[in-house]
Biopython code that builds the backbone (N, CA, C, O; Angstrom):
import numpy as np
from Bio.PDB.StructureBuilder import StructureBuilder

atoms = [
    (1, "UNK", "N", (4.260, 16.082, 5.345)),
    (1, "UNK", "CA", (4.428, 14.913, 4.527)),
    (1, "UNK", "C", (3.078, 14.215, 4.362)),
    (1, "UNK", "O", (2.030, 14.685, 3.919)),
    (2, "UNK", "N", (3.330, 13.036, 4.802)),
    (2, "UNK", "CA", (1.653, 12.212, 4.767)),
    (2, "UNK", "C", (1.132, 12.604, 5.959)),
    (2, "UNK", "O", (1.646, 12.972, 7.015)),
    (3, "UNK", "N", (-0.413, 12.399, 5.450)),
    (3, "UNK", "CA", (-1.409, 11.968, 6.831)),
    (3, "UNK", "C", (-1.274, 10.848, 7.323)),
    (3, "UNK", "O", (-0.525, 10.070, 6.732)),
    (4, "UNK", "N", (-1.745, 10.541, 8.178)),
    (4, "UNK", "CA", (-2.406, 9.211, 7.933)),
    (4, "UNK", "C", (-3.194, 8.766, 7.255)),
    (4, "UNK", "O", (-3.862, 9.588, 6.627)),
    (5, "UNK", "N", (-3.484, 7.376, 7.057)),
    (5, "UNK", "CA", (-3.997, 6.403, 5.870)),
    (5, "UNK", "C", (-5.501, 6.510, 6.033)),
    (5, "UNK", "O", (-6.223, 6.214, 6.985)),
    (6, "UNK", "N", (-5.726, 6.927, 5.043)),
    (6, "UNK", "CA", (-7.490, 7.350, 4.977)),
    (6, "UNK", "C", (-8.428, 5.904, 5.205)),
    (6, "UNK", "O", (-9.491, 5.709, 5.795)),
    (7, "UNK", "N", (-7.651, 5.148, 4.567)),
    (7, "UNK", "CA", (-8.561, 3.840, 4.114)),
    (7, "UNK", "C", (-8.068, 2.613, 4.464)),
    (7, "UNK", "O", (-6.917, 2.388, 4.093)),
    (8, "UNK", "N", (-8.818, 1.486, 5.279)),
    (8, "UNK", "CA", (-7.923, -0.044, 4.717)),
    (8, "UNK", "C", (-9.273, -0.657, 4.591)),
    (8, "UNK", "O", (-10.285, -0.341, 5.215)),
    (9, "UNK", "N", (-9.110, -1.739, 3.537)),
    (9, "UNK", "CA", (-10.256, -2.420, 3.519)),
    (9, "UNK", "C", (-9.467, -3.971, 3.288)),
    (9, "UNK", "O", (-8.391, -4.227, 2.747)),
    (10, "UNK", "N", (-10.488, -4.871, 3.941)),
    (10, "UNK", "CA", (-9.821, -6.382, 3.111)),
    (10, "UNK", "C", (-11.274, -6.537, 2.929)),
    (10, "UNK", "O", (-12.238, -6.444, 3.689)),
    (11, "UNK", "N", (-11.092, -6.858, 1.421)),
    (11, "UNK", "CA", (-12.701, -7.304, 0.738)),
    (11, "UNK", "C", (-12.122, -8.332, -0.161)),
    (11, "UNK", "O", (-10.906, -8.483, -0.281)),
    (12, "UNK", "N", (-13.275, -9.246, -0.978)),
    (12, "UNK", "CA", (-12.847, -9.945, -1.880)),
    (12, "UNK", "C", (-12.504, -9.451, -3.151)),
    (12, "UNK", "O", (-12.864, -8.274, -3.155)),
    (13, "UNK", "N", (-12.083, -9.689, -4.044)),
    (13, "UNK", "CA", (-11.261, -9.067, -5.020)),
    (13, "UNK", "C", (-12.309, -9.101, -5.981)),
    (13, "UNK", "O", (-13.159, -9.967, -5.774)),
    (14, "UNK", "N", (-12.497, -8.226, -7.187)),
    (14, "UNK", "CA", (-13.473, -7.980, -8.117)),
    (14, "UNK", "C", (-13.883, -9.409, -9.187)),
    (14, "UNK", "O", (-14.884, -9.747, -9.819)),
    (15, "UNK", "N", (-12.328, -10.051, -8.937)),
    (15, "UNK", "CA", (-12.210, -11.364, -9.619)),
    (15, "UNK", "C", (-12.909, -12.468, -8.918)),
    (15, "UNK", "O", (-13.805, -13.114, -9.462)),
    (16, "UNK", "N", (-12.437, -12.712, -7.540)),
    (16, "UNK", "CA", (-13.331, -13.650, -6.776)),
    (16, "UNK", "C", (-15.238, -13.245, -6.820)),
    (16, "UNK", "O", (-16.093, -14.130, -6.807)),
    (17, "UNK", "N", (-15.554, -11.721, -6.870)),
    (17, "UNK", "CA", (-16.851, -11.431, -6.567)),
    (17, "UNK", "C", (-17.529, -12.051, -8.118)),
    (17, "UNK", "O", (-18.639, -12.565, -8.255)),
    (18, "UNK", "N", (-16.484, -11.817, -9.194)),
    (18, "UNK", "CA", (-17.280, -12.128, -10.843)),
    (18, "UNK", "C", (-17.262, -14.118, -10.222)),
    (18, "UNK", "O", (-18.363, -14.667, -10.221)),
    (19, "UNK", "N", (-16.325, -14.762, -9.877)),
    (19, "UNK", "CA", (-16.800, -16.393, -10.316)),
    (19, "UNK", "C", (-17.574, -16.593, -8.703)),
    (19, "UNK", "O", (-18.082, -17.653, -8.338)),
    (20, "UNK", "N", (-17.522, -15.231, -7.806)),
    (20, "UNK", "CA", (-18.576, -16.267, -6.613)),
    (20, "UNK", "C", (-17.863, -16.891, -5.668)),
    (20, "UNK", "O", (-18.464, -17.484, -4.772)),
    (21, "UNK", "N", (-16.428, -16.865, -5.707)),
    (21, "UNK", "CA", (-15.458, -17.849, -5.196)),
    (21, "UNK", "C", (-15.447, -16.684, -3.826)),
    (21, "UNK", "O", (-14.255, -16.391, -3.736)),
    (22, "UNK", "N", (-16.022, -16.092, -3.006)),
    (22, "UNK", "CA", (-15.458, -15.030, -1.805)),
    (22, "UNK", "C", (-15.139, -15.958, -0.796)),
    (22, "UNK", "O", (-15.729, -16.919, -0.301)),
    (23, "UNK", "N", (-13.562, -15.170, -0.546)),
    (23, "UNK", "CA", (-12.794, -15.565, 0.210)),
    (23, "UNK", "C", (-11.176, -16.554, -0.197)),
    (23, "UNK", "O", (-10.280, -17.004, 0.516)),
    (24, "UNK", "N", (-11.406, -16.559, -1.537)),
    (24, "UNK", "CA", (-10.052, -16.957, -2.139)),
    (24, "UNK", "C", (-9.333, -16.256, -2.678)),
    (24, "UNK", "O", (-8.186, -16.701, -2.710)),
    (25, "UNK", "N", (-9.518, -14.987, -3.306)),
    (25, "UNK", "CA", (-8.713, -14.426, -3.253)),
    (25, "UNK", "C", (-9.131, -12.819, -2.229)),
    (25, "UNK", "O", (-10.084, -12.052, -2.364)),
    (26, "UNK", "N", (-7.942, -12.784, -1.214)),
    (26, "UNK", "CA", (-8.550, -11.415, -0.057)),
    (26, "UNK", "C", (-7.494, -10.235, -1.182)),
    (26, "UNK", "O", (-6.565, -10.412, -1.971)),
    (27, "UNK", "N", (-8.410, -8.831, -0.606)),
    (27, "UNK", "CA", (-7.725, -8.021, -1.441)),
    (27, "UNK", "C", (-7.747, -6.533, -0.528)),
    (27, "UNK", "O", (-8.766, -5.864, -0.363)),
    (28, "UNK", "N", (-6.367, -6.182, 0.027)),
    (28, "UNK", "CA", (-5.903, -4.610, 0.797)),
    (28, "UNK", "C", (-5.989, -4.001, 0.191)),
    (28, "UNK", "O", (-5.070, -4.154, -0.613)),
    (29, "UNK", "N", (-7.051, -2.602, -0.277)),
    (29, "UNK", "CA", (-6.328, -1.082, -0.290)),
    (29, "UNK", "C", (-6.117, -0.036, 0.868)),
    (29, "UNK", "O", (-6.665, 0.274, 1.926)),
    (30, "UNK", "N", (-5.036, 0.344, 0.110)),
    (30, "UNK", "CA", (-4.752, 0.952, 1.312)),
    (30, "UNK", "C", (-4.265, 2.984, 0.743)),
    (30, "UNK", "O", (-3.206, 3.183, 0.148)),
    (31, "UNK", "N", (-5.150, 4.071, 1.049)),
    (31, "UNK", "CA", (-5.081, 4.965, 0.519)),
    (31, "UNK", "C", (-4.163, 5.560, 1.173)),
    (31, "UNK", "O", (-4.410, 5.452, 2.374)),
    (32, "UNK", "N", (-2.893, 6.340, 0.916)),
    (32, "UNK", "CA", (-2.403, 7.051, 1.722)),
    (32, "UNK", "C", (-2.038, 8.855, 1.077)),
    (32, "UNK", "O", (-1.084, 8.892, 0.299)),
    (33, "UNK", "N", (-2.626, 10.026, 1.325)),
    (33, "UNK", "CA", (-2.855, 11.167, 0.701)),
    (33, "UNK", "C", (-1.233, 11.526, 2.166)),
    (33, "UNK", "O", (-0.912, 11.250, 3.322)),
    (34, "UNK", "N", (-0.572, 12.597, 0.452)),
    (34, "UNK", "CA", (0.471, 13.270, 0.489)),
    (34, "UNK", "C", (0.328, 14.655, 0.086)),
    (34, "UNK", "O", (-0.462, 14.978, -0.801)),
    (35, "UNK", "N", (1.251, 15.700, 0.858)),
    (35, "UNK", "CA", (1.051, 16.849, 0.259)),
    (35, "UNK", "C", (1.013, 17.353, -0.907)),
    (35, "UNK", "O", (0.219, 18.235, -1.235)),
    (36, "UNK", "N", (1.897, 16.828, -1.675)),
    (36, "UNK", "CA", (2.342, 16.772, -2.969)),
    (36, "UNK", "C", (2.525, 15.473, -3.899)),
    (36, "UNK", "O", (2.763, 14.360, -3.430)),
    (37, "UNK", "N", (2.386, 15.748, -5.290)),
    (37, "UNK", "CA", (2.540, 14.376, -5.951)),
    (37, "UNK", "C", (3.713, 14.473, -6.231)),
    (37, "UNK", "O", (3.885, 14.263, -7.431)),
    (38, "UNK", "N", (5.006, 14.787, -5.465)),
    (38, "UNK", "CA", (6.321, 14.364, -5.734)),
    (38, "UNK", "C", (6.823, 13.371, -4.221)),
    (38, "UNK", "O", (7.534, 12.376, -4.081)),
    (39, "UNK", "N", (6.215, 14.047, -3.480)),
    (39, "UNK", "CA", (6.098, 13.228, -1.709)),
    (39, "UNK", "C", (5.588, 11.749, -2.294)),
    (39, "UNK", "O", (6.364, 10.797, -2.201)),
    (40, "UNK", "N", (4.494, 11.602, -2.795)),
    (40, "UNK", "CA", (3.457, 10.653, -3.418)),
    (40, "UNK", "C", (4.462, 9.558, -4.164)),
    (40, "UNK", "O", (4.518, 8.403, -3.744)),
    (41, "UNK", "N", (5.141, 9.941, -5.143)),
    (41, "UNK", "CA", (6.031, 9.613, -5.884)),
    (41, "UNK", "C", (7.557, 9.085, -5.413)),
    (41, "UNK", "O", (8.045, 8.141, -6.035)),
    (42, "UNK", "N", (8.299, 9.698, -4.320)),
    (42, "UNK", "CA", (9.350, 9.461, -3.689)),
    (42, "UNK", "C", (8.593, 8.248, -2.868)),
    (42, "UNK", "O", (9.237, 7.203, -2.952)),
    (43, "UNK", "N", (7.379, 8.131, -2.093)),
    (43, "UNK", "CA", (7.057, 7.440, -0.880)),
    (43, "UNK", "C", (7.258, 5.813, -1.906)),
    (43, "UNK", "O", (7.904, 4.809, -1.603)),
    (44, "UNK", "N", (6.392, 6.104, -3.214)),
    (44, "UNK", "CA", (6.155, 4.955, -4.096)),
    (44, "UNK", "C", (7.256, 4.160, -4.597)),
    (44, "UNK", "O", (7.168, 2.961, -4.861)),
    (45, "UNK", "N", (8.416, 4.950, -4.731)),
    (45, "UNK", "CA", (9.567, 4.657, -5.353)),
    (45, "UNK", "C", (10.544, 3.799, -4.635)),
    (45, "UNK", "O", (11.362, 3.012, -5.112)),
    (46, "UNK", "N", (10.276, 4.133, -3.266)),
    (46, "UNK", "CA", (10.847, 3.734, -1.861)),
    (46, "UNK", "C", (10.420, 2.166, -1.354)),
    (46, "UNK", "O", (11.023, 1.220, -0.847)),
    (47, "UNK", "N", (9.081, 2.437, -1.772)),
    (47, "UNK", "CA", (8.045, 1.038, -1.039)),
    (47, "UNK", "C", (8.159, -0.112, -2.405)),
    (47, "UNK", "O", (8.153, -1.331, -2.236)),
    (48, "UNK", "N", (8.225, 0.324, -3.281)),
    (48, "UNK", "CA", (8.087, -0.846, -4.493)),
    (48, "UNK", "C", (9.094, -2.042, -4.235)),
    (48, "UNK", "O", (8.536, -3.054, -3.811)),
    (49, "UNK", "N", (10.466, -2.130, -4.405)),
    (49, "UNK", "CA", (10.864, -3.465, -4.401)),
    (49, "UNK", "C", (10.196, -4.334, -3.563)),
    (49, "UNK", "O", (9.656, -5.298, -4.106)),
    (50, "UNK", "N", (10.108, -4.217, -2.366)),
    (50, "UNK", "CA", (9.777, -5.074, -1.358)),
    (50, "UNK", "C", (8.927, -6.203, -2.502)),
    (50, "UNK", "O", (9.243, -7.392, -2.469)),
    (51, "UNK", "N", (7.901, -5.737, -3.437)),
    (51, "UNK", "CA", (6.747, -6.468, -4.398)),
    (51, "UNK", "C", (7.738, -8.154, -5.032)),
    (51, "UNK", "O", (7.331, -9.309, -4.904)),
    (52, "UNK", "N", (8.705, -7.819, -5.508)),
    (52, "UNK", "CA", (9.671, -8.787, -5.785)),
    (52, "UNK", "C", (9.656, -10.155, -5.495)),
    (52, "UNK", "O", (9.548, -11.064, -6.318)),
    (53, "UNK", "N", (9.827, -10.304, -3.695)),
    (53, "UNK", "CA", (10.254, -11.509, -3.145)),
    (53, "UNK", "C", (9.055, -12.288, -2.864)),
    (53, "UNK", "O", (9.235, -13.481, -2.619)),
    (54, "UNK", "N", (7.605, -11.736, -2.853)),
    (54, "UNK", "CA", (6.755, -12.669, -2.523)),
    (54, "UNK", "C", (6.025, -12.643, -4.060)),
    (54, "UNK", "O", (4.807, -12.662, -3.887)),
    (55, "UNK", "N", (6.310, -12.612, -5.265)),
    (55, "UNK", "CA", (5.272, -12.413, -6.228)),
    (55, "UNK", "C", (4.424, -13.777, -6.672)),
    (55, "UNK", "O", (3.294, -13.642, -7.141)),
    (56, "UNK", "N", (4.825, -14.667, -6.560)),
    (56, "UNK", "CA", (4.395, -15.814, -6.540)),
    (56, "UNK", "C", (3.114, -16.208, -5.606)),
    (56, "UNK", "O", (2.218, -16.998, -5.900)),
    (57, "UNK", "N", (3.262, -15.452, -4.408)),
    (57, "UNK", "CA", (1.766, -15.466, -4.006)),
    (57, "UNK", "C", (0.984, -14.300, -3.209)),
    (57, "UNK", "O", (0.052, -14.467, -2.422)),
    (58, "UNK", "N", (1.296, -13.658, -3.411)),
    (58, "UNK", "CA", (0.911, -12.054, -3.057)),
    (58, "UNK", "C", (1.111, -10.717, -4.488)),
    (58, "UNK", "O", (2.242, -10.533, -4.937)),
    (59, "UNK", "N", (0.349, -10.203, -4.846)),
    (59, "UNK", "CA", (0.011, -9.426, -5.799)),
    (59, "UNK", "C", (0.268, -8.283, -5.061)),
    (59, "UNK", "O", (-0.132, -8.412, -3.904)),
    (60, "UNK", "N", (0.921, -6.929, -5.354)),
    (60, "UNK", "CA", (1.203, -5.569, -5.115)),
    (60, "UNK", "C", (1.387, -5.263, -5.920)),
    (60, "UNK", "O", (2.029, -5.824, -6.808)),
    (61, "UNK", "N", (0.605, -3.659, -5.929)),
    (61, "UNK", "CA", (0.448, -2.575, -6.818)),
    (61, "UNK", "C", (0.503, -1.432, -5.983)),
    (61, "UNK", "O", (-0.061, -1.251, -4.904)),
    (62, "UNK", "N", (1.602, -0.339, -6.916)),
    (62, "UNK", "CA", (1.687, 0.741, -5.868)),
    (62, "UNK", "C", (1.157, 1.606, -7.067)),
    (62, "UNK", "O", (1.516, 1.259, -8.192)),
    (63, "UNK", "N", (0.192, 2.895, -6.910)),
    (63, "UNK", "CA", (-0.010, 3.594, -8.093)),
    (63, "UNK", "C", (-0.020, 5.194, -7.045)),
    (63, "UNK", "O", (-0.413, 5.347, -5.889)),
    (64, "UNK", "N", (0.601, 6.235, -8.054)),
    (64, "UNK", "CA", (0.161, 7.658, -7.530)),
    (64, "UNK", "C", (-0.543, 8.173, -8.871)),
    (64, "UNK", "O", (-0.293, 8.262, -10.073)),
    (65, "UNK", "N", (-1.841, 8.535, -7.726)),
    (65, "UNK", "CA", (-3.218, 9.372, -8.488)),
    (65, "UNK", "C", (-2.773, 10.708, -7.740)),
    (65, "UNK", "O", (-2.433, 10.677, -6.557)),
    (66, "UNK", "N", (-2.794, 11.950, -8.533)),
    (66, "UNK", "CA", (-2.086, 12.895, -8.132)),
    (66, "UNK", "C", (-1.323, 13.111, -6.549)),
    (66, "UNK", "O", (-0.119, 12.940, -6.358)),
    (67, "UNK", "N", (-2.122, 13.442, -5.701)),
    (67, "UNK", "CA", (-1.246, 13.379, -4.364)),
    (67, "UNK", "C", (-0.964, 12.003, -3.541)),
    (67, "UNK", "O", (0.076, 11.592, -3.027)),
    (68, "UNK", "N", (-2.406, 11.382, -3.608)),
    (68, "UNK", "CA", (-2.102, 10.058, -3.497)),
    (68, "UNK", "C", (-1.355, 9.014, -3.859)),
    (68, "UNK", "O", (-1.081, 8.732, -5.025)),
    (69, "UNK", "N", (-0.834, 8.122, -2.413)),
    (69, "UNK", "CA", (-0.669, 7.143, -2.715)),
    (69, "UNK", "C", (-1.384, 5.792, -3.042)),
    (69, "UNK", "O", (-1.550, 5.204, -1.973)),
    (70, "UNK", "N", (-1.787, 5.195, -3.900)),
    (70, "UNK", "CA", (-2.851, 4.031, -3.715)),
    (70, "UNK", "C", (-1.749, 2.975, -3.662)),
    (70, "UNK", "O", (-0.681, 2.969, -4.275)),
    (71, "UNK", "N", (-2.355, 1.873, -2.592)),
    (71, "UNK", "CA", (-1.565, 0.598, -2.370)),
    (71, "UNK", "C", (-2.424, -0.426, -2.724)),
    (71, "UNK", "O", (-3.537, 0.077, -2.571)),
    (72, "UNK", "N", (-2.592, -1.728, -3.161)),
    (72, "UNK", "CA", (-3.321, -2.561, -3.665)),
    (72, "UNK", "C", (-2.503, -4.173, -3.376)),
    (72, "UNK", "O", (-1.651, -4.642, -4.131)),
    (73, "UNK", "N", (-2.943, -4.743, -2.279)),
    (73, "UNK", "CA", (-2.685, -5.945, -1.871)),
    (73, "UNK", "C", (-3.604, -7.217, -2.122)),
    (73, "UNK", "O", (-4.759, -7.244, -1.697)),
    (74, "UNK", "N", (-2.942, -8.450, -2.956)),
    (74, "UNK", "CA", (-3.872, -9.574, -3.148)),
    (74, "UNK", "C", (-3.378, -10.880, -2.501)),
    (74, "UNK", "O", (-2.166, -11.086, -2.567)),
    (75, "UNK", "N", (-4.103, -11.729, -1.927)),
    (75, "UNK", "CA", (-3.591, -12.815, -1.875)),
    (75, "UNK", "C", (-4.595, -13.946, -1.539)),
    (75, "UNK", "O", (-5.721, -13.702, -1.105)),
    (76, "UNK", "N", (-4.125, -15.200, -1.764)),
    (76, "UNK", "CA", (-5.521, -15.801, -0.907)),
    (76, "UNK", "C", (-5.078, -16.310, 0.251)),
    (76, "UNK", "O", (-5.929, -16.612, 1.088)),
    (77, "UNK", "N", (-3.758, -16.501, 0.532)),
    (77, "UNK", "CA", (-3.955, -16.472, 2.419)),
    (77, "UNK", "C", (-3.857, -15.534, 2.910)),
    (77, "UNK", "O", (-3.044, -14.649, 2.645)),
    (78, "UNK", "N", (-4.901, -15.542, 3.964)),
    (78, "UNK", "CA", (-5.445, -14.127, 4.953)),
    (78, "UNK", "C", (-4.124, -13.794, 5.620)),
    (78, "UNK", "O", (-3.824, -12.600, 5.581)),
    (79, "UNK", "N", (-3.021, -14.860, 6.406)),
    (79, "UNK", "CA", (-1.695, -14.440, 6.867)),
    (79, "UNK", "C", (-1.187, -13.669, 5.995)),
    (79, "UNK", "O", (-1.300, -12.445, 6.050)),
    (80, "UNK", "N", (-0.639, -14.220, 5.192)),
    (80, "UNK", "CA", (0.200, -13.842, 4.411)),
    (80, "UNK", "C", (0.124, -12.022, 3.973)),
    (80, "UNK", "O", (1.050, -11.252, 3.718)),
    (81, "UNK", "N", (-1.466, -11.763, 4.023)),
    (81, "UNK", "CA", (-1.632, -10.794, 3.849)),
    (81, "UNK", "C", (-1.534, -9.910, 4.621)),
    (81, "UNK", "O", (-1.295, -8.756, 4.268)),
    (82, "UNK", "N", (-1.677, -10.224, 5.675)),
    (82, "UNK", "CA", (-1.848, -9.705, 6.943)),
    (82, "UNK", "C", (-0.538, -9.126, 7.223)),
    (82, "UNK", "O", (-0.170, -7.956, 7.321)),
    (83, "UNK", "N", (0.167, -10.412, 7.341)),
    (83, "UNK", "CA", (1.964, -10.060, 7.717)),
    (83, "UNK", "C", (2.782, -9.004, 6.205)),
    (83, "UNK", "O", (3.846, -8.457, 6.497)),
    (84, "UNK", "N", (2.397, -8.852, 5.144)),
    (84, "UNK", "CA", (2.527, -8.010, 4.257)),
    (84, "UNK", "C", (1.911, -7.014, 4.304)),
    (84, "UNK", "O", (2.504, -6.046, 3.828)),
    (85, "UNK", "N", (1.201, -6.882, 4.586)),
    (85, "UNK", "CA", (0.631, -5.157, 4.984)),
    (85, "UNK", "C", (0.816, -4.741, 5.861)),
    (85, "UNK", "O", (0.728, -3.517, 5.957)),
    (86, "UNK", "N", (1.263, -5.727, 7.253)),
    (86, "UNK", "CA", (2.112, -5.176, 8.722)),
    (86, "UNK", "C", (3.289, -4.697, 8.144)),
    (86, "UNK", "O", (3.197, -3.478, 8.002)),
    (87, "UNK", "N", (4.548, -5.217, 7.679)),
    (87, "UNK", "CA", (5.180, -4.814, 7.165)),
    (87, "UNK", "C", (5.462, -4.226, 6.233)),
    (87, "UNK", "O", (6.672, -4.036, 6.107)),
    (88, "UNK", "N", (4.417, -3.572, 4.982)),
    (88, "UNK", "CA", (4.198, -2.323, 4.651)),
    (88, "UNK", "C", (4.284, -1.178, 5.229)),
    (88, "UNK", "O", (4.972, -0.177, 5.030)),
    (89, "UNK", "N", (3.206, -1.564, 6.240)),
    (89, "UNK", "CA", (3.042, -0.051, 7.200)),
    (89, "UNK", "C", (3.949, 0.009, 8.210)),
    (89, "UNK", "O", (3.636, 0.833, 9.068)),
    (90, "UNK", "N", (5.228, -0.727, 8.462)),
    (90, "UNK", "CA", (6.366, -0.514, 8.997)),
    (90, "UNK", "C", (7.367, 0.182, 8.220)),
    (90, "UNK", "O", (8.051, 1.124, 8.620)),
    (91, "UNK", "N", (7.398, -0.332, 7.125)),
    (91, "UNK", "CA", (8.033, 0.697, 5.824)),
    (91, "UNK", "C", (7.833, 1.941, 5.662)),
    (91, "UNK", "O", (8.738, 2.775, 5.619)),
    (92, "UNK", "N", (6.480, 2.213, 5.546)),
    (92, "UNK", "CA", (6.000, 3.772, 5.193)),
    (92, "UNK", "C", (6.172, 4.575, 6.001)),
    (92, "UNK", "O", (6.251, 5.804, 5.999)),
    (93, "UNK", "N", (6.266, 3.350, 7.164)),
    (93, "UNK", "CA", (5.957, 4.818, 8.731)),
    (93, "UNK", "C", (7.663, 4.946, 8.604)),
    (93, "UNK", "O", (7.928, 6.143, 8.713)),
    (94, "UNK", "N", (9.030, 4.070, 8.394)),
    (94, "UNK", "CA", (10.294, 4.666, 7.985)),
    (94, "UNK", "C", (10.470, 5.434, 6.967)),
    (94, "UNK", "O", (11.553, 5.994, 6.796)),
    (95, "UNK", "N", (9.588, 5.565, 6.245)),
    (95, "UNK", "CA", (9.430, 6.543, 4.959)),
    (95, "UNK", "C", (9.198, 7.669, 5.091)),
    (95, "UNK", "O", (9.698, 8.657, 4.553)),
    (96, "UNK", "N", (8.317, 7.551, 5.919)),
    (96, "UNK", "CA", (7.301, 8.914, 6.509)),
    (96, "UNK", "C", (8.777, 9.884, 6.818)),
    (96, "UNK", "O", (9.419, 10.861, 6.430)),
    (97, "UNK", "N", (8.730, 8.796, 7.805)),
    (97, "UNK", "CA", (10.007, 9.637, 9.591)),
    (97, "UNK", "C", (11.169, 9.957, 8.390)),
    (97, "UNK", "O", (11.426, 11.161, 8.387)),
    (98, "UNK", "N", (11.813, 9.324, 7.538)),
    (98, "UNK", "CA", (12.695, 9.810, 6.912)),
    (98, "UNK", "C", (12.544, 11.332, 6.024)),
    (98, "UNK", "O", (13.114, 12.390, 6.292)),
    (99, "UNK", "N", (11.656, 11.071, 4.976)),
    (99, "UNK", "CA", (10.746, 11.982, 4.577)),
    (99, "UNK", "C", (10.996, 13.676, 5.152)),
    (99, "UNK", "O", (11.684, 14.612, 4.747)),
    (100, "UNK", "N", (10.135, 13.498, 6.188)),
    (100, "UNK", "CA", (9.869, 14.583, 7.394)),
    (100, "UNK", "C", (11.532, 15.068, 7.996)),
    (100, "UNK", "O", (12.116, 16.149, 8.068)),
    (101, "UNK", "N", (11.738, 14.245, 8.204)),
    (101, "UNK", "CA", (13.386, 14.757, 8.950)),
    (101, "UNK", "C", (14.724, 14.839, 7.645)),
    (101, "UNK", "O", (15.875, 14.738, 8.068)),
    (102, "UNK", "N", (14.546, 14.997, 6.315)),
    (102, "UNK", "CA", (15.211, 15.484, 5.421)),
    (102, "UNK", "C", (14.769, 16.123, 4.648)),
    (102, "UNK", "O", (15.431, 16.498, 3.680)),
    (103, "UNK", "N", (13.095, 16.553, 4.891)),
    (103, "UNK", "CA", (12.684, 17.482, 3.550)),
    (103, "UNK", "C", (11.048, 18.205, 4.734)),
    (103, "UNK", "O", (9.847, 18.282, 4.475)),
    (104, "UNK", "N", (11.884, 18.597, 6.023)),
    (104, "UNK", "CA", (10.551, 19.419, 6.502)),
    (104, "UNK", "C", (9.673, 20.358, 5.706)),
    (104, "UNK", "O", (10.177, 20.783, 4.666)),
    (105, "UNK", "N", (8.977, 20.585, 5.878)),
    (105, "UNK", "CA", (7.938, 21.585, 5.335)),
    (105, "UNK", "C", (7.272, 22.710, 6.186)),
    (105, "UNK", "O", (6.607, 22.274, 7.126)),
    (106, "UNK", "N", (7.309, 23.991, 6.061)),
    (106, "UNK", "CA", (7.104, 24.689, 6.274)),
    (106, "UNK", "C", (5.801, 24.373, 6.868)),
    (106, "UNK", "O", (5.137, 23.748, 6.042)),
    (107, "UNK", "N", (5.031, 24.592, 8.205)),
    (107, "UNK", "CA", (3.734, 24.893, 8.462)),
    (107, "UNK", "C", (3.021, 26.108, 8.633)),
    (107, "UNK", "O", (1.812, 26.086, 8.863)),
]
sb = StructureBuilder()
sb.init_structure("model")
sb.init_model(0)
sb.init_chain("A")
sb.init_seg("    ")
for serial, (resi, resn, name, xyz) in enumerate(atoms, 1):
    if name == "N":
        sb.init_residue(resn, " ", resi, " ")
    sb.init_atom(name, np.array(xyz, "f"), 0.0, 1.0, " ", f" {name:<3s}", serial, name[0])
structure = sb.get_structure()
């Protein structure tokens, strides 16, 4: 299924770096590479609602670039972000384990 997550970064967002403002708006990616871009695609399909209940002050974007998963977290409180990407990666890792134990793969 997945690896583990190649990447996390919290940097300022391309928007805060253009007006100078760093540190108002913080911004997660988070890369996660799948065997396949249908794994990629099921993982994405799975993780999206959660985006819903906080949109008002947290920004999520889930995108699959062929095998990858790309995750894209904004916000300007550092909590908020924090506790949303903890609980992301509580999601995925039930995604994962589900994943794996209904669609093993041959090694």
């Amino acid at each position: 299924m997945a690896q583990p997550a190649s990447a996390v970064d919290a940097v300022a967002s391309p928007e805060a770096e253009a007006t100078g403002r760093w540190g108002s708006l913080l911004e997660c990616s988070l890369v996660v590479p799948f065997l396949t871009p249908l794994d990629a695609d099921i993982a994405c399909w799975f993780l999206g609602p959660e985006a819903e209940r906080q949109r008002q002050v947290l920004y999520k974007r889930l995108t699959v670039l062929g095998s990858n998963l790309v995750i894209v977290l904004r916000s300007e409180d550092p909590c908020l972000l924090r506790m949303c990407l903890d609980f992301l990666l509580d999601q995925l890792s039930v995604v994962l384990q589900a994943m794996q134990h209904c669609c093993p793969r041959a090694r």
